[in-house]
Backbone bond lengths (Angstrom), bond angles and torsions (degrees), N, CA, C in turn:
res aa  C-N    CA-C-N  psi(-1)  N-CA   C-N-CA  omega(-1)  CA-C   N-CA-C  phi
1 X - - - 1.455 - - 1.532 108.14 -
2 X 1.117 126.00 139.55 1.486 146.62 -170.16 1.297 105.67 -118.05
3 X 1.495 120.78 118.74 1.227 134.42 166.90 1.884 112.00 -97.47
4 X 1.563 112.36 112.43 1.267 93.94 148.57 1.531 121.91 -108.26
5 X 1.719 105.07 173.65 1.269 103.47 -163.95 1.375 101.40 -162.02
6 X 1.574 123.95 157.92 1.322 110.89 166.92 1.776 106.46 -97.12
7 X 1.475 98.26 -177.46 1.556 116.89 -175.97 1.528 104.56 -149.21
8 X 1.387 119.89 146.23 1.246 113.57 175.82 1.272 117.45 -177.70
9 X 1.578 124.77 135.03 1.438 113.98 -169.52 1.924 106.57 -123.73
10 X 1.150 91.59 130.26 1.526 93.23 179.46 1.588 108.97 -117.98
11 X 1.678 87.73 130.88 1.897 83.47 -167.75 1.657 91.88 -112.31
12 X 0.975 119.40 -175.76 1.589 130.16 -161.51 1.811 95.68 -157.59
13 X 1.398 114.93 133.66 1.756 106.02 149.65 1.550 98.79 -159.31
14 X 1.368 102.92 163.52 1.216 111.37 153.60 1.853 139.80 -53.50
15 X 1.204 124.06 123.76 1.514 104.91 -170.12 1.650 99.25 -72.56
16 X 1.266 100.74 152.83 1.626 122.13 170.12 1.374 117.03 -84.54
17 X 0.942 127.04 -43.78 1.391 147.97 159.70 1.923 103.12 82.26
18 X 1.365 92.11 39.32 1.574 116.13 153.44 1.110 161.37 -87.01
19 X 1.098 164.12 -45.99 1.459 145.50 147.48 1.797 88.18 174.71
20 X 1.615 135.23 112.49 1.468 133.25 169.75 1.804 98.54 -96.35
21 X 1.345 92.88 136.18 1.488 125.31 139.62 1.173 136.54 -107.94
22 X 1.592 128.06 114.81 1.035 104.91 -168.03 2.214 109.97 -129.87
23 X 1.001 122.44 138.35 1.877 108.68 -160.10 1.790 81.62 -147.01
24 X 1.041 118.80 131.89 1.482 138.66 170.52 1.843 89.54 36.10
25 X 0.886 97.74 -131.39 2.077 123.20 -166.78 1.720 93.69 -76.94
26 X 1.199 122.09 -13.44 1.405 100.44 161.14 1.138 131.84 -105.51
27 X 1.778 122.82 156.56 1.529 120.50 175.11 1.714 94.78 -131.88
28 X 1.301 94.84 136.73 1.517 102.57 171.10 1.678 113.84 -157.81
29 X 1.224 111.79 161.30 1.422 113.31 166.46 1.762 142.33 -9.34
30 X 1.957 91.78 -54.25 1.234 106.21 -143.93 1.328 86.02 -147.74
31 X 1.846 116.77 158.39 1.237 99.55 170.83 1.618 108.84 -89.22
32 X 1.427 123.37 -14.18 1.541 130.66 172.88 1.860 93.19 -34.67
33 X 1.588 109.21 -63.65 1.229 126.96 -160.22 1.642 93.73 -60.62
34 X 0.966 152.73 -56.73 1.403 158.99 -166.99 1.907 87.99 -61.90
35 X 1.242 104.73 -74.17 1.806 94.94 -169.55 1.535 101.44 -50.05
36 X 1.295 140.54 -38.33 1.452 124.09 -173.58 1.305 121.70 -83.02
37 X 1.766 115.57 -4.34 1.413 124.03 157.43 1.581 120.12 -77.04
38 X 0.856 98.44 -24.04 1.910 115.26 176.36 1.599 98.44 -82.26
39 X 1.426 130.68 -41.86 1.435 115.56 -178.91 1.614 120.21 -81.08
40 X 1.365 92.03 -28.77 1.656 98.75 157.68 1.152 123.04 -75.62
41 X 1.180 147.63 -34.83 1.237 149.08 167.05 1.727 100.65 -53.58
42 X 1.208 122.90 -62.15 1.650 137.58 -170.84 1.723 116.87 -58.73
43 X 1.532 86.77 -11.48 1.860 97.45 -171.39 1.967 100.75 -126.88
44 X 1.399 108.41 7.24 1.512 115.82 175.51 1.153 113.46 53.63
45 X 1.500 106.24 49.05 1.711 102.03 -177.85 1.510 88.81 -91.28
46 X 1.017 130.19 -12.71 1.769 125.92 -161.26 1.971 103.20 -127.76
């Protein structure tokens, strides 16, 4: 027997009203902040 069904996620936030960067799986501020998520990621600090 086969169930279909839906699924669905609804997120909600407040805006920040800040500045997005965004480069593969990261989002950050700045692009400084984007290159030092990529060197952490590359050196397994995270």
């Amino acid at each position: 027997m086969v169930e279909n069904g839906v699924r669905f996620l609804f997120l909600s936030a407040k805006l920040l009203h800040e500045p997005i960067v965004q480069h593969g799986p990261f989002v950050m501020n700045t692009q400084k902040e984007i290159q030092q998520a990529f060197y952490d990621y590359q050196m397994s600090r995270f």
